[in-house]
C-alpha positions as CSV (number, residue, x, y, z in Angstrom):
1,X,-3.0,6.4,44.8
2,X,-3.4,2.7,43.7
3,X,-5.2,2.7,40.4
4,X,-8.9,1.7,40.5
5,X,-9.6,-0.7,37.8
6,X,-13.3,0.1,37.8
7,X,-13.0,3.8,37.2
8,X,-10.2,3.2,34.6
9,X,-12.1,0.9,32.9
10,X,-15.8,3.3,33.1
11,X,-13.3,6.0,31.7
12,X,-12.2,4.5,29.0
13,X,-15.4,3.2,28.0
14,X,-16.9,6.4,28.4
15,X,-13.8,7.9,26.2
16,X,-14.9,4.9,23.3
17,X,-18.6,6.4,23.9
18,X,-17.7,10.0,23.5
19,X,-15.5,8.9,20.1
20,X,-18.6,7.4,18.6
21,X,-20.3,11.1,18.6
22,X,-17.9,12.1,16.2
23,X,-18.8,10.2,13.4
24,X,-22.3,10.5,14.6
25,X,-22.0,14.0,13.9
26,X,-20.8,13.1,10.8
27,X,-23.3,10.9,9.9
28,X,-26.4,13.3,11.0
29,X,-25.1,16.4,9.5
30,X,-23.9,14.1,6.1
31,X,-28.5,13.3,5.4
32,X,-29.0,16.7,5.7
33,X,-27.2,17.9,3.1
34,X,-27.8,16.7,-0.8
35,X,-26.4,14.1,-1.9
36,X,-23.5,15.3,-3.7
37,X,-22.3,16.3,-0.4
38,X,-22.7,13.5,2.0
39,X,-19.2,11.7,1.5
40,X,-18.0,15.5,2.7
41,X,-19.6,16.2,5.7
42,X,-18.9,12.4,6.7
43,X,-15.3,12.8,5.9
44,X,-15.0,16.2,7.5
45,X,-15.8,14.1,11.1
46,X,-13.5,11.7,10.4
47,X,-10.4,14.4,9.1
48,X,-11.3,16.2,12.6
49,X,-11.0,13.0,14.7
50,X,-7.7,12.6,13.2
51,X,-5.9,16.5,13.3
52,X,-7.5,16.7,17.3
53,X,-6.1,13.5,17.9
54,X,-2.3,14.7,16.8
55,X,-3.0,18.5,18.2
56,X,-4.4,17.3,21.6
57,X,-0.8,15.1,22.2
58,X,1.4,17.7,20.8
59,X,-0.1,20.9,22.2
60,X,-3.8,20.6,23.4
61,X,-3.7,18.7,25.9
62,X,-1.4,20.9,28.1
63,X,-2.6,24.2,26.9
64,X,-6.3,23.1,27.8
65,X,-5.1,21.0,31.6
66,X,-1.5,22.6,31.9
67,X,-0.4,24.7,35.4
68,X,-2.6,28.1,35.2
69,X,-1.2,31.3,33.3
70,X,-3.4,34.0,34.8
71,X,-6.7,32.4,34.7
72,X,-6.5,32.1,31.0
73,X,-4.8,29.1,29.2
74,X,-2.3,26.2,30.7
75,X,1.0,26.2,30.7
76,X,3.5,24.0,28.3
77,X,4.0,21.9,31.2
78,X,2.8,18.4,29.1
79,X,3.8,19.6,25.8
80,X,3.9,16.3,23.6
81,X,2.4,14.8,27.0
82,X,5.4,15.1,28.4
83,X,4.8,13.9,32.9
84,X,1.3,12.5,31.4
85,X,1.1,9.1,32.7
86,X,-0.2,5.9,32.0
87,X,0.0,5.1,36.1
88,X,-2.4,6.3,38.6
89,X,-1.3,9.3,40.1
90,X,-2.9,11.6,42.3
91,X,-6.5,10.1,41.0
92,X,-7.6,6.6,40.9
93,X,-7.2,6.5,37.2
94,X,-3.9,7.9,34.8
95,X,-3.9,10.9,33.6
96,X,-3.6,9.7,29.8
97,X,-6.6,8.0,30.5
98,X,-8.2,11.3,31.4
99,X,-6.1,13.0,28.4
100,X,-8.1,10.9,25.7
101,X,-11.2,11.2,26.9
102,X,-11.1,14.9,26.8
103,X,-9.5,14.6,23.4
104,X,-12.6,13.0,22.0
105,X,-14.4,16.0,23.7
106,X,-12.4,18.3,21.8
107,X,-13.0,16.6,18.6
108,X,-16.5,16.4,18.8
109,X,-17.1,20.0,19.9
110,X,-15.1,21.0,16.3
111,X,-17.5,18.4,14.4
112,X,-20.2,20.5,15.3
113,X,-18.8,23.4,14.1
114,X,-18.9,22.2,10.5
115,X,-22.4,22.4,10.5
116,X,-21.5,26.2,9.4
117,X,-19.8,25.1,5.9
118,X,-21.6,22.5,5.0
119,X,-21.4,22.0,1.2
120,X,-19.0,25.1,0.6
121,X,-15.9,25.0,2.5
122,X,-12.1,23.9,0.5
123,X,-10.4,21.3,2.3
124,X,-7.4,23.1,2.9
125,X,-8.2,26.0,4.2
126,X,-10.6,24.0,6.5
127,X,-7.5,22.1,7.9
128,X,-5.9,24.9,8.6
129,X,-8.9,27.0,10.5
130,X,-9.4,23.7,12.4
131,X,-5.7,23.4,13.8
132,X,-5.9,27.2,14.6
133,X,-9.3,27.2,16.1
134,X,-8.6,24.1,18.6
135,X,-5.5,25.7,19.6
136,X,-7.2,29.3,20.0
137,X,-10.4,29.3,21.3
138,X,-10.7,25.4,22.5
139,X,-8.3,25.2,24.7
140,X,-8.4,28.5,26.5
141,X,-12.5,27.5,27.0
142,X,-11.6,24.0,27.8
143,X,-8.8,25.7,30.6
144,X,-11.3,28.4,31.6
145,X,-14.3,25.7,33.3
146,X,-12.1,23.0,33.8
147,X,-8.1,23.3,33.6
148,X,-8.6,25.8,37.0
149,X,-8.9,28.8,34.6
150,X,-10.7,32.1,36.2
151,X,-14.4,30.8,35.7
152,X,-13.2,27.5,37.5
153,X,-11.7,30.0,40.1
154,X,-14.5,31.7,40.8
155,X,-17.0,28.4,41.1
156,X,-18.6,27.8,37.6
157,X,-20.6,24.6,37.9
158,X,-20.2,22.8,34.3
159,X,-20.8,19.4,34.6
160,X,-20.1,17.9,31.0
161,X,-19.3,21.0,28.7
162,X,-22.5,23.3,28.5
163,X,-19.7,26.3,28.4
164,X,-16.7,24.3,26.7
165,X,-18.5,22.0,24.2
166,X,-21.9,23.5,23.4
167,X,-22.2,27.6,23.5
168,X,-18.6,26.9,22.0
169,X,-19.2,25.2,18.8
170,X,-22.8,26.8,18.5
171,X,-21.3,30.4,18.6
172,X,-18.3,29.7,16.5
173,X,-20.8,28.0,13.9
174,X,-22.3,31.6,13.8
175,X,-19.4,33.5,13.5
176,X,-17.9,31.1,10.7
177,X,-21.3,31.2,8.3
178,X,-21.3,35.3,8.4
179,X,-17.8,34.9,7.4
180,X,-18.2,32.2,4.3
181,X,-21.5,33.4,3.4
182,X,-24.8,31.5,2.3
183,X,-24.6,28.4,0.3
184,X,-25.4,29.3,-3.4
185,X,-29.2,29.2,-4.1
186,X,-30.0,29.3,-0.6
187,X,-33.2,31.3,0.2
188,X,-34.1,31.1,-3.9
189,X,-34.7,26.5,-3.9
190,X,-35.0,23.7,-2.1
191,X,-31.8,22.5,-0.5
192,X,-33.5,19.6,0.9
193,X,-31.7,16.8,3.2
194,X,-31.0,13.8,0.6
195,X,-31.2,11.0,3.3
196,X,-33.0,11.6,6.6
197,X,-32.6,8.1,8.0
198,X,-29.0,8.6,7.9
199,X,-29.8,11.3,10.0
200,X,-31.8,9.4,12.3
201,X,-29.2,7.1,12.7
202,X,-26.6,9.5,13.0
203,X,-28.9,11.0,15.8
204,X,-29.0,7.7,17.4
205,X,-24.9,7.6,17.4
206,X,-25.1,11.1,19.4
207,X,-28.2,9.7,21.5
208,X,-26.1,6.6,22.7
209,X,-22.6,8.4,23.1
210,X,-23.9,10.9,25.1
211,X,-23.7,8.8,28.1
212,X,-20.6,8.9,28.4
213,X,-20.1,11.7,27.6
214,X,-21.9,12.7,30.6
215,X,-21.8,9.7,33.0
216,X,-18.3,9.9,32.1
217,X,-18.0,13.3,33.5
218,X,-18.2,12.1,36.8
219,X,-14.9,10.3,37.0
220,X,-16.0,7.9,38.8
221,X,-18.3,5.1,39.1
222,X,-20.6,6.7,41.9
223,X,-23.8,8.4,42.4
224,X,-23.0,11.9,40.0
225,X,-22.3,9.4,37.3
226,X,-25.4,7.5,38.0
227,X,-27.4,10.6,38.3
228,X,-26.4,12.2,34.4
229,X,-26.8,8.9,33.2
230,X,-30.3,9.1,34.0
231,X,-31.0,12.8,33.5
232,X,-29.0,12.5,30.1
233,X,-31.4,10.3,28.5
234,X,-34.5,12.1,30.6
235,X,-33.7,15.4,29.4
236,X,-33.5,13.6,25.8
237,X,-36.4,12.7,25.6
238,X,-38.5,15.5,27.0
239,X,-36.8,17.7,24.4
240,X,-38.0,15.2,21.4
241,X,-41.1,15.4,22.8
242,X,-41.1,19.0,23.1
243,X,-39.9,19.6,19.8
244,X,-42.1,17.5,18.1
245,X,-45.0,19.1,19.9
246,X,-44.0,22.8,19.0
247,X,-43.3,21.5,15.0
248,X,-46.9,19.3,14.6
249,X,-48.3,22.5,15.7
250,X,-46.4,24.6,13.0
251,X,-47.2,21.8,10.4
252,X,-45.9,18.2,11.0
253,X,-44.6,16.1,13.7
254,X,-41.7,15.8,11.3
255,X,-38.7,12.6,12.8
256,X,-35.7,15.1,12.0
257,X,-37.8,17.4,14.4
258,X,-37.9,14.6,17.0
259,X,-34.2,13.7,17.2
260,X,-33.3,17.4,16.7
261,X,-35.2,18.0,20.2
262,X,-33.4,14.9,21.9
263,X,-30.0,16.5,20.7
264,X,-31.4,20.0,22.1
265,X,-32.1,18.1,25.3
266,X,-29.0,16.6,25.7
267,X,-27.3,19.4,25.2
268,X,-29.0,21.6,27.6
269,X,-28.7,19.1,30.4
270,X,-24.7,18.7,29.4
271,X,-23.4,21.0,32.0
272,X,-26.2,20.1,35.0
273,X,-26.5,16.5,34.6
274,X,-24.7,15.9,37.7
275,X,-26.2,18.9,39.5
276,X,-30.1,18.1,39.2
277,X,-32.7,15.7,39.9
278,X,-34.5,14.0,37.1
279,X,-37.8,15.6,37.5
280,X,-35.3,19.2,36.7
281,X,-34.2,17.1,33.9
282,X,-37.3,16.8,32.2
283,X,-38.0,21.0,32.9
284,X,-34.6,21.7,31.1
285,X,-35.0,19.2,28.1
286,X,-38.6,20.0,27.3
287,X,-37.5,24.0,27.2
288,X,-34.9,23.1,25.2
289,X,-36.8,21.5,22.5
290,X,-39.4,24.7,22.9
291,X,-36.4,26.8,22.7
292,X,-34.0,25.5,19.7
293,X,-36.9,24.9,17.7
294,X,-38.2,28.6,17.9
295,X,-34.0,29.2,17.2
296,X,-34.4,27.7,14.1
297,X,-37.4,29.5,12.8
298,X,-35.7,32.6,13.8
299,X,-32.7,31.9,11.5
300,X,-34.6,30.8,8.9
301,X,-36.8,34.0,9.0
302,X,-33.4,35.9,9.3
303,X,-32.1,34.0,6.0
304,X,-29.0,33.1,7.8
305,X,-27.3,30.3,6.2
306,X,-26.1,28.1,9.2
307,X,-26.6,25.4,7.6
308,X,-27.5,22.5,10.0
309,X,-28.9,24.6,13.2
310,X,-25.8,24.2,15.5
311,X,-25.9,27.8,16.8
312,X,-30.0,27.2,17.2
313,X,-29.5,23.6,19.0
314,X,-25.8,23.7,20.6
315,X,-25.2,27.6,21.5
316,X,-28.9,28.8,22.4
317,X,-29.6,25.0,23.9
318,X,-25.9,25.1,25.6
319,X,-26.8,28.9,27.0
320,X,-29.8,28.0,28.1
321,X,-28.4,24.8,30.0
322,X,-25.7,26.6,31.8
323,X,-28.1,29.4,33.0
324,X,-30.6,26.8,34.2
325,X,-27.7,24.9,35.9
326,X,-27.1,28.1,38.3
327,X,-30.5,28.0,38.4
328,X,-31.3,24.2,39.3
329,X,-29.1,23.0,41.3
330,X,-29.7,21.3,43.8
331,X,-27.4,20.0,47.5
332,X,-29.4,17.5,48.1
333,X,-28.1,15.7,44.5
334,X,-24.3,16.9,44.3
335,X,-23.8,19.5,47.1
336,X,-24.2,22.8,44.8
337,X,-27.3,25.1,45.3
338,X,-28.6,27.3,42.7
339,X,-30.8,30.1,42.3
340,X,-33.4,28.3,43.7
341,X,-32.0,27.3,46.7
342,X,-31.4,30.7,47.7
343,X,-27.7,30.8,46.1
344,X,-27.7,33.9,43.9
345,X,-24.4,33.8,43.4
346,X,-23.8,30.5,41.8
347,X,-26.0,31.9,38.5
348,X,-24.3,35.1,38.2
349,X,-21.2,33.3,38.0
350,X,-22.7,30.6,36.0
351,X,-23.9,33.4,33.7
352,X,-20.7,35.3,33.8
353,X,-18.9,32.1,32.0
354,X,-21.8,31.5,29.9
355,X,-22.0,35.1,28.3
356,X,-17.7,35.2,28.4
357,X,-18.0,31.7,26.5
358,X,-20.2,33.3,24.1
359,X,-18.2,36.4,23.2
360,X,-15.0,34.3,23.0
361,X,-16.2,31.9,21.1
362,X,-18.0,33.8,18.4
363,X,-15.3,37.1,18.2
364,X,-12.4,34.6,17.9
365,X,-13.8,32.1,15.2
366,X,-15.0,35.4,13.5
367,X,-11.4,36.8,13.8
368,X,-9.9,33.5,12.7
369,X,-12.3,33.1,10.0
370,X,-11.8,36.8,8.6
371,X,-8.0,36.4,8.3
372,X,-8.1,33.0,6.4
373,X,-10.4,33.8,4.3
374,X,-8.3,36.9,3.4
375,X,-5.7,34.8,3.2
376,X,-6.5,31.6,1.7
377,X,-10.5,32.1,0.5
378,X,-12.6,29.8,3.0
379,X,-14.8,28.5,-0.5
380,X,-14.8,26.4,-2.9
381,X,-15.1,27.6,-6.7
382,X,-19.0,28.2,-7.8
383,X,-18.2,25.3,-10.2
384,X,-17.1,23.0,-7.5
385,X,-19.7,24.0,-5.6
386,X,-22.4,23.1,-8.3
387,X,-20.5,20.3,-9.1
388,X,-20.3,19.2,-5.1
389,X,-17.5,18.3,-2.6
390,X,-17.5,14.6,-3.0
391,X,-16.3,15.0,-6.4
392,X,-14.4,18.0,-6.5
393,X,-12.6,17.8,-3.1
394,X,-12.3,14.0,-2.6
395,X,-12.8,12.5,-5.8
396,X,-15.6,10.4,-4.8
397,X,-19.2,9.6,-5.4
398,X,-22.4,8.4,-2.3
C-alpha cells in the first residue's frame, strides 16, 4: 500500500503527544510529594522514557506485536526490530511509525506505576524491576488486547488501553506498595504535596497528550479518531466536575481534586473513546470522578500507602471504563454493540480481559516485586529516606 502522508503524519504527531504524558506524569506526581523529593519523581519519568525506549527496540516491541504464541505473548519475529519498516506496508503508514507510538504507550503506563514508591524506592533496584516488569507483564497485556493475543481473539473492544495502560499500571501500583511498604511517618504526620501548581501543570501535560493518545488510536485520520478526540476531552471534564462535586461536599472544592477527576475521566473513557457517543462520554467521566474519588477515601481509610492514587484513579477508573465499554457501545458510532444494544456477549468478554488484566497485572508485579526485594531490598536506607532522594540518590537539590 502507498504510504498515506496524512495518517503518517497524525501518527507521529499523536506518538510526540503521547511522549509529552511521560514527563507529565512526572511532573504531577513530582508536587505531590515534598520537596526533597520532587527532582526524584521527575527523574524517575524521564529514566523510564529512556530504559522503554532501548527495551521496546531490542525486545518489546516484538514480544508485545510479534506472530502469536498461544494467545499469550509475540514471537521474536522483530527482535532488535528486525522486518520493522520505515515503508508503508500492509497499512497506509510504516510499521516503525506504529512501533514508536506504542513505545511511548509503554513508557507512560510504567510512569504511572511509580506513583507506588514515591519517596522510598533505590534507583537500582528500580531500574532493574522496570526492565523486568515491561518485559513481564507489559508486553504479554499489550499482546493480549492488541498484538492478536486470546482476549483480541475472542473480540475485546479496547480502544486506547483501558486493559493495557490503565488497570495495568493501577493494579501493579498495588501490588508494588504492599511489597515496599508505607513511606516512614505515613498515617502518624502530614506528608503534604510541596508544590500543587506543578501538579496542575503536570495535569495539564496529561490533559493535552491524551489526545493523541486516544485520537491517535484510531490510525487514521477518520471519523473514530474524530469521535475520541471529542469524547476524550468530554469525558475529562465531566469527571473534574464530578470530582470536584463529590470533594466540596466532603470539605473543599479542592484544584488537585479537579484535575484528579479529569485524569479519572480520561482514563475511564481510554478504552471506549472510539466506541461511544459523547453524551455516553459525559456518563462514563462523571462516574469516574464519583468513583476514583470514593477509591481514594477507601485507601486512605485502609492506611494503604499508595502514594499518589494510581490504583484509585488508573485501575478502579481503567476497570470501570472497560466494563462500561461492553456496556456502551454503540453500531451506530463504530459498528460494535454492547450490553445495551442487546449484545451480552461483548461485556462478558470485555469483563473477562478486564478481571484477567487485573490478576495478571497485580500477581506478577507482586511476584516481581517479592523476589527483588529479597534480592536486592526495593528501599532506600531510613537515613536516605529522611534525608530524601534528590540528595541521596541523585545528588541534587529543587
Amino acid at each position: 500500500m502507498a504510504l498515506d502522508t496524512g495518517v503518517t503524519t497524525w501518527l507521529m504527531v499523536s506518538a510526540l503527544l503521547v511522549m509529552l504524558m511521560t514527563p507529565g506524569v512526572g511532573f504531577f506526581y513530582g508536587g505531590l510529594v515534598r520537596k526533597k523529593n520532587f527532582i526524584s519523581m521527575i527523574a524517575l519519568s524521564f529514566l523510564v522514557l529512556a530504559l522503554t525506549s532501548i527495551q521496546w527496540i531490542i525486545v518489546g516491541y516484538s514480544l508485545a506485536f510479534g506472530s502469536d504464541i498461544g494467545g499469550f505473548v509475540g514471537s521474536l519475529q522483530y527482535l532488535g526490530l528486525t522486518r520493522v519498516s520505515a515503508n508503508a506496508g500492509t497499512a497506509a503508514y510504516p510499521p516503525l511509525v506504529y512501533m514508536v507510538f506504542q513505545l511511548f504507550f509503554a513508557s507512560v503506563t510504567l510512569t504511572i506505576v511509580t506513583s507506588a514508591v514515591a519517596e522510598r524506592v533505590k534507583l537500582t533496584s528500580f531500574i532493574v524491576f522496570a526492565l523486568i516488569w515491561l518485559t513481564v507483564v507489559y508486553c504479554p497485556l499489550a499482546h493480549w488486547a492488541w498484538g492478536g493475543g486470546w482476549a483480541q481473539q475472542m473480540g475485546l473492544i479496547d480502544f486506547a488501553g483501558g486493559t493495557v495502560v490503565e488497570i495495568c499500571s493501577g493494579f501493579a501500583a498495588l501490588a508494588l506498595a504492599l511489597v515496599i511498604g508505607k513511606r516512614a511517618g505515613f498515617g502518624e504526620y502530614s506528608l503534604e504535596p510541596h508544590n500543587i501548581p506543578i501538579a496542575l501543570l503536570g495535569a495539564a501535560l496529561l490533559w493535552f497528550g491524551w489526545f493523541g493518545f486516544n485520537a491517535g488510536s484510531a490510525l487514521a485520520v477518520n471519523a473514530s479518531a474524530v469521535t475520541a478526540f471529542v469524547n476524550t476531552n468530554t469525558a475529562a471534564a465531566a469527571g473534574a466536575l464530578a470530582w470536584m462535586f463529590a470533594s466540596w461536599y466532603h470539605g473543599k472544592p479542592s484544584s488537585l481534586g479537579m484535575v484528579s477527576g479529569a485524569i479519572a475521566g480520561m482514563v475511564a473513557i481510554t478504552p471506549a473513546a472510539g466506541f461511544v457517543s459523547p453524551l455516553v462520554a459525559i456518563l462514563i467521566g462523571a462516574v469516574a470522578g464519583v468513583l476514583c474519588f470514593v477509591m481514594m477515601l477507601v485507601r486512605i481509610r485502609k492506611q494503604l500507602d499508595e502514594s499518589l492514587d494510581a490504583w484509585a484513579i488508573h485501575g478502579m477508573g481503567g476497570l470501570w471504563g472497560t466494563l462500561a465499554t461492553g456496556l456502551f457501545a454503540a453500531a451506530a458510532v463504530a459498528g460494535f454493540s454492547g450490553f445495551f444494544e442487546g449484545n451480552v456477549h461483548q461485556f462478558l468478554i470485555n469483563a473477562l480481559a478486564a478481571f484477567a488484566a487485573v490478576i495478571y497485572a497485580f500477581v506478577m508485579t507482586y511476584v516481581i516485586a517479592t523476589i527483588i526485594d529479597r534480592c536486592m531490598g526495593l528501599r532506600v536506607t531510613p537515613d536516605e529516606e529522611y534525608v530524601g532522594l534528590d540528595i541521596c540518590q541523585y545528588g541534587e537539590r529543587a
